[in-house]
N, C-alpha and C positions, 0 to 999 in steps of 0.2 A: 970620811965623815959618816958615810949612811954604813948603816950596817948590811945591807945588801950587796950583793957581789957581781949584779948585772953592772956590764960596763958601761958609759956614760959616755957619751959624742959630742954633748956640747949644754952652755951654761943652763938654757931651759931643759932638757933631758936633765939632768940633774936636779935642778929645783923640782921638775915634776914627780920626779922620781920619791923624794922626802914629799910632797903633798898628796901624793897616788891616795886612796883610799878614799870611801864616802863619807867622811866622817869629819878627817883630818881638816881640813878650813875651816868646817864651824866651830870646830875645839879650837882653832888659832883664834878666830872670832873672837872665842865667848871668853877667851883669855887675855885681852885686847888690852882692857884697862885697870884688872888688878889681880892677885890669886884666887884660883877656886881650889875649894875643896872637892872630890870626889862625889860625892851627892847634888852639890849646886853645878857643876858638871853637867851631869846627867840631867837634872832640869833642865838645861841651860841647850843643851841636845837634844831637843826632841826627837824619841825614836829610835834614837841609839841603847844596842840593849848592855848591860855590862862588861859582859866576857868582850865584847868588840870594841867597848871605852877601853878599859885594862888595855886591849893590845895595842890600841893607835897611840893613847898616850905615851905605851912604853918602847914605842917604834920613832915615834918625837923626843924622847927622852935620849934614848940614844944615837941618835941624828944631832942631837944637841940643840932641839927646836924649845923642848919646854924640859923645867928644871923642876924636878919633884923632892920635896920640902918634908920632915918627920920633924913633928916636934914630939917630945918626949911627955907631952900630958897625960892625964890620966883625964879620959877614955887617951890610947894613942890617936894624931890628929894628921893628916897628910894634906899637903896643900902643892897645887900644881898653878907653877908661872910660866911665862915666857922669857928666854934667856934673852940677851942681846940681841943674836942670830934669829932669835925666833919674831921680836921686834920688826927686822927690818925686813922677814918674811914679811909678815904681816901689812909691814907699809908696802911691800912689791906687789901685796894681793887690791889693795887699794881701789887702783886702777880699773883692776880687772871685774870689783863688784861696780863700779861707776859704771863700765862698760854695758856690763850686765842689767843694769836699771834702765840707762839708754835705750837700748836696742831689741831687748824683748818684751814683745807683748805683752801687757796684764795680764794676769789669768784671772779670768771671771771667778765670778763667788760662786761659792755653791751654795743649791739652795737648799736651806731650811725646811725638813719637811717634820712638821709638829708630830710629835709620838702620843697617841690617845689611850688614858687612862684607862687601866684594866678594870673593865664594869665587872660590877659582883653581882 
């Protein structure tokens, strides 16, 4: 399955293994409920800089997490989903953001410090 050649010990080493990176869950995220393009993507990532989208998604692509899409329009148009496999990722991560909402702290707002106009 993954393209990487570290050996796996058991079913979560494996899953972790295809979600390792900082990126990868919130592209499963933002892929959740229909295709994204490349650019709605990167909105959709806050943060993420390009060359490190290109590589997660093409490291999910070949994991066989998410399926990437060429249509043949003029501009060319690429749209990136979630395969089946990538679906029921996505349902096994479920859990683990409920978890997450539970059981950690809010993190305070930050605050607002007003920026004052450059006097002439």
């Amino acid at each position: 399955m993954s393209v990487r050649v570290r050996p796996v010990f058991c079913g979560l080493d494996a899953a972790m293994e295809v979600i390792s990176g900082k990126w990868k869950v919130l592209i499963l995220w933002a892929l959740r409920h229909q295709p994204q393009r490349f650019g709605a993507l990167k909105r959709l990532v806050p943060g993420v800089s390009e060359k490190v989208l290109i590589q997660q998604l093409r490291e999910l692509e070949a994991d066989g997490i998410v399926l990437r899409t060429t249509f043949d329009d003029a501009p060319l148009r690429v749209e990136y989903s979630l395969t089946p496999m990538g679906v029921a990722l996505n349902e096994a991560l479920e859990p683990l953001g409920s978890w997450g909402r539970e059981h950690l702290p809010a993190r305070p707002e930050r605050e607002v410090v007003p920026v004052k106009a450059a006097e002439s």
